[in-house]
N, C-alpha and C positions, 0 to 999 in steps of 0.2 A: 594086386598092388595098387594102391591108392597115389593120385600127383594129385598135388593142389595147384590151379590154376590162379593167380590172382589179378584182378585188376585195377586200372585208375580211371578217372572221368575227368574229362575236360571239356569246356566249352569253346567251340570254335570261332574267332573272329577277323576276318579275311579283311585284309588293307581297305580302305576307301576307293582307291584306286585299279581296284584287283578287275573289275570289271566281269567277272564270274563266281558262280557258288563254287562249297567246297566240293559240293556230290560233283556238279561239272565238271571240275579241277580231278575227279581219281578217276571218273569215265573218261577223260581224255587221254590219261597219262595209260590207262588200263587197256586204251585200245592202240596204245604205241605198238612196235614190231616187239620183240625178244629184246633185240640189242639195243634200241632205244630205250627201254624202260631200265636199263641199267646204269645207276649212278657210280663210277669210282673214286672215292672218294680216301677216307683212311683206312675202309677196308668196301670189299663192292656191295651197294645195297640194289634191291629191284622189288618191285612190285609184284608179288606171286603171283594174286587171285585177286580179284574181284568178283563179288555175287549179289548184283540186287534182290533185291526182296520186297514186298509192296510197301514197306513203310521204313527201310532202311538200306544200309550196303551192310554187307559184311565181305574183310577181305583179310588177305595175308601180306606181311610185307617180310622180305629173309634177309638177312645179313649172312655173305657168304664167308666162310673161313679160309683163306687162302693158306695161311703161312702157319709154321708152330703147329702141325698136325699131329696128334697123338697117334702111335704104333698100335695097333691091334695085339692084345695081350690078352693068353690064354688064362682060366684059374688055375694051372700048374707055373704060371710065368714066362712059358713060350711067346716070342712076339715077333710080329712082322711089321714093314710099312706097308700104312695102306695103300692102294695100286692106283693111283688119282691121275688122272690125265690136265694137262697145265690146262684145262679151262676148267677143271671140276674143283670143289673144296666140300666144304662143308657147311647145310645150310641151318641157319639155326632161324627160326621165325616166329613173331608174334604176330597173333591174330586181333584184329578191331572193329570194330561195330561203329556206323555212323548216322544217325538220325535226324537229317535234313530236316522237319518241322522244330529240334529242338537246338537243333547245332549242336548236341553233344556228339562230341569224341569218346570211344570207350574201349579201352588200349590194353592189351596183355601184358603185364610186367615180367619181363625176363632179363637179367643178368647180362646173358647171350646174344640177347637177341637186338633189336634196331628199339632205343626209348624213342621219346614224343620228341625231344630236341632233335635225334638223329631223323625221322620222320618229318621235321620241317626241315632241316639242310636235302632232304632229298627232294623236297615237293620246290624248294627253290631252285635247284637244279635242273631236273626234269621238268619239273612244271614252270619254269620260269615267274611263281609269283610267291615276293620278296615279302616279309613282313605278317607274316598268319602270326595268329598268338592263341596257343595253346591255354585258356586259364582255367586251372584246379577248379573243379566241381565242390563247393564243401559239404557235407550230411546236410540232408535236407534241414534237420535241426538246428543246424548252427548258421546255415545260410537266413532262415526265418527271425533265429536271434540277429544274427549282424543288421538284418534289413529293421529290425524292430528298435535299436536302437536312435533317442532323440539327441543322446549328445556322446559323441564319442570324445574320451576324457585323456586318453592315453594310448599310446604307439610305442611299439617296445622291438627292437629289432638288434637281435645279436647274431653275428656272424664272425666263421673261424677260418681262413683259407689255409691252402698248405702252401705259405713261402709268398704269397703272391698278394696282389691289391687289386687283379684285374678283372673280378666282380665286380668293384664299383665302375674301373676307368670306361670297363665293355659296354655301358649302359650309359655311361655318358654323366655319372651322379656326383661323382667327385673330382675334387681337385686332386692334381697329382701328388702331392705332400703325404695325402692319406693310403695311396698308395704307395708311396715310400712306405712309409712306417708301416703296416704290413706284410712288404715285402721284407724287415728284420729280421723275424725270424719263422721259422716254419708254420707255428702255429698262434702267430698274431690274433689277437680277439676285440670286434670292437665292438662296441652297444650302445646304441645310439636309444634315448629315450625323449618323447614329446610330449608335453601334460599340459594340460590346464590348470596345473596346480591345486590351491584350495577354490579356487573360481566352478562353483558346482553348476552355476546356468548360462554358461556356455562350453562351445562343441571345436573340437579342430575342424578344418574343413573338411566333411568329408570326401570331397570331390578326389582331393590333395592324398586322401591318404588309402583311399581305395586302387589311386593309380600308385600307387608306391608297392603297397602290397599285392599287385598283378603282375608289375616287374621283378617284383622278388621272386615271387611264385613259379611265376614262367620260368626261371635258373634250375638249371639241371643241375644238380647238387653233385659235384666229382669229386673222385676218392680224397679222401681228408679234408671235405668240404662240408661245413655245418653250420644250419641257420635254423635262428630259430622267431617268428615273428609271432608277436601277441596283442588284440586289439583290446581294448576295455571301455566301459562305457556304461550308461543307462537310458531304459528306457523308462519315460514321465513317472515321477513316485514309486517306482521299483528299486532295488537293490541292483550293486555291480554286477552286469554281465562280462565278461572273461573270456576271449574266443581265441582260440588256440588255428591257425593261420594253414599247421602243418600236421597238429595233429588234428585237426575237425577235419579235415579233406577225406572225400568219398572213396571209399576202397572196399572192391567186394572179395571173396574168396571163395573159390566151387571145388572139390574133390569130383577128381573122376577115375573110376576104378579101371584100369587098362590091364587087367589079370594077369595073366604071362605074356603081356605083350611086353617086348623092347623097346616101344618109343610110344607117343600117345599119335592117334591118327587123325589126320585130319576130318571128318567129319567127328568123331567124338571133341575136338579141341571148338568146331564151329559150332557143335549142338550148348556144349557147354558156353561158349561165349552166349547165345541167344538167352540161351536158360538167364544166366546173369542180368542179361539187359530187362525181358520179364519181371523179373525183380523187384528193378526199382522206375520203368516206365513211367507207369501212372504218376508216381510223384513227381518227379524229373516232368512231365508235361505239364503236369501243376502250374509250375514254379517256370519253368522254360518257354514254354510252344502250347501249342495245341495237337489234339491227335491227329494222325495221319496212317 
């Protein structure tokens, strides 16, 4: 039986103020007791594993199941509950990969399991530092176009919440009003567009619109939540470049064949994470860090 593992990249960037690296921040947290490295929060999260390596971490992080347990059910339809003791549940975990010469982040995507937002409420908590930002890695391709660009010409930014406006209020970007309206009906839509018009030799600022599109970015996108942002631009005597914000973002995907096994094991879920990271190293230190 084949699972496909997929993952995302992020680059990591720790407050000014933080006063420690990120590797520092998951060796501290990693050498907490049991009960200390446990956050409870809307459901309990903890640090599994940590595993240095000479030029990286790799670790686990679980989100435990407490509540809403599924019954053990036979294929004839026989079913029991399972026999959990009040401090056991069920853990579901993603595995990450962390590269201290490049600051990326490289994060399992599961459903189930703890994403990168729930991974900073926990490293706030436990780790006590406030303000990490997680930003989307794009394909190296589209990262080399964005940086190649002399005038970016347009910013395109559409977004759908379900019922609500506090996308914008949570960031601090809008006035309340726009959250009202919004907040009318379930799937309110608003699109906001920025041009330079017919004006071909000049550029929005970039400074302005790079920080725009990292706070987008960093939003964990929740059920019936949809964005979509698009840069456009040129670079000197070339034709419109078009960089898509959400779909150019780095995403790898591994199959790993777990035969008749019932669950994937941890050392095949780690082997398979390195495999990944291999992959795209070289480039990523390109464009990032240097090796290490």
């Amino acid at each position: 039986m084949i699972k496909q593992l997929r993952y995302d990249f992020f680059q990591v960037v720790m407050p000014p103020d933080a006063n420690i690296t990120f590797e520092t921040l998951l060796n501290n947290i990693h050498g907490l007791g049991p009960r200390q490295r446990l956050h409870h929060g809307d459901y309990p999260v903890r640090l599994h594993d940590l595993v240095p390596g000479a030029a990286y971490l790799l670790g686990d992080i679980a989100r435990i199941r407490m509540n809403d347990i599924p019954d053990k059910m036979k294929l004839t339809g026989e079913t029991e509950p399972l026999d959990l003791e009040d401090d056991e549940g069920l853990g579901e975990i993603a595995t990450f990969l962390y590269h201290p010469d490049t600051r990326i982040l490289m994060m399992m995507r599961n459903r189930n399991a703890v994403s990168v937002s729930g991974l900073n409420t926990y490293l706030e908590n436990v780790g006590g530092v406030v303000g990490i930002q997680f930003n989307y890695v794009l394909q190296v391709e589209a990262y080399q176009r964005l940086q190649r660009l002399d005038r970016i010409q347009r910013f395109d930014l559409e977004v759908a919440a379900p019922g609500h406006g506090s996308i914008f209020s949570d960031m601090g970007l809008s006035p309340q009003s726009v959250a009202d309206i919004m907040g009318v009906a379930p799937r309110v839509r608003l699109a906001v567009s920025l041009s330079t018009g017919y004006e071909r030799d000049i550029s929005l600022p970039r400074a302005a619109i790079e920080r725009l599109v990292t706070m987008f970015r960093q939003r964990n996108r929740g059920d019936g939540e949809s964005m979509s942002i698009v840069v456009s631009g040129r670079e000197l005597n070339q034709e419109k470049e078009v960089i898509d914000m959400f779909e150019d973002v780095l995403t790898d995907i591994i199959d790993v064949n777990i035969r008749n096994q019932r669950r994937i094991s941890d050392e095949q879920r780690h082997s398979a994470t390195s495999e990944v990271w291999r992959r795209h190293r070289g480039r990523l230190i390109g464009i990032f860090g240097q090796a290490g």
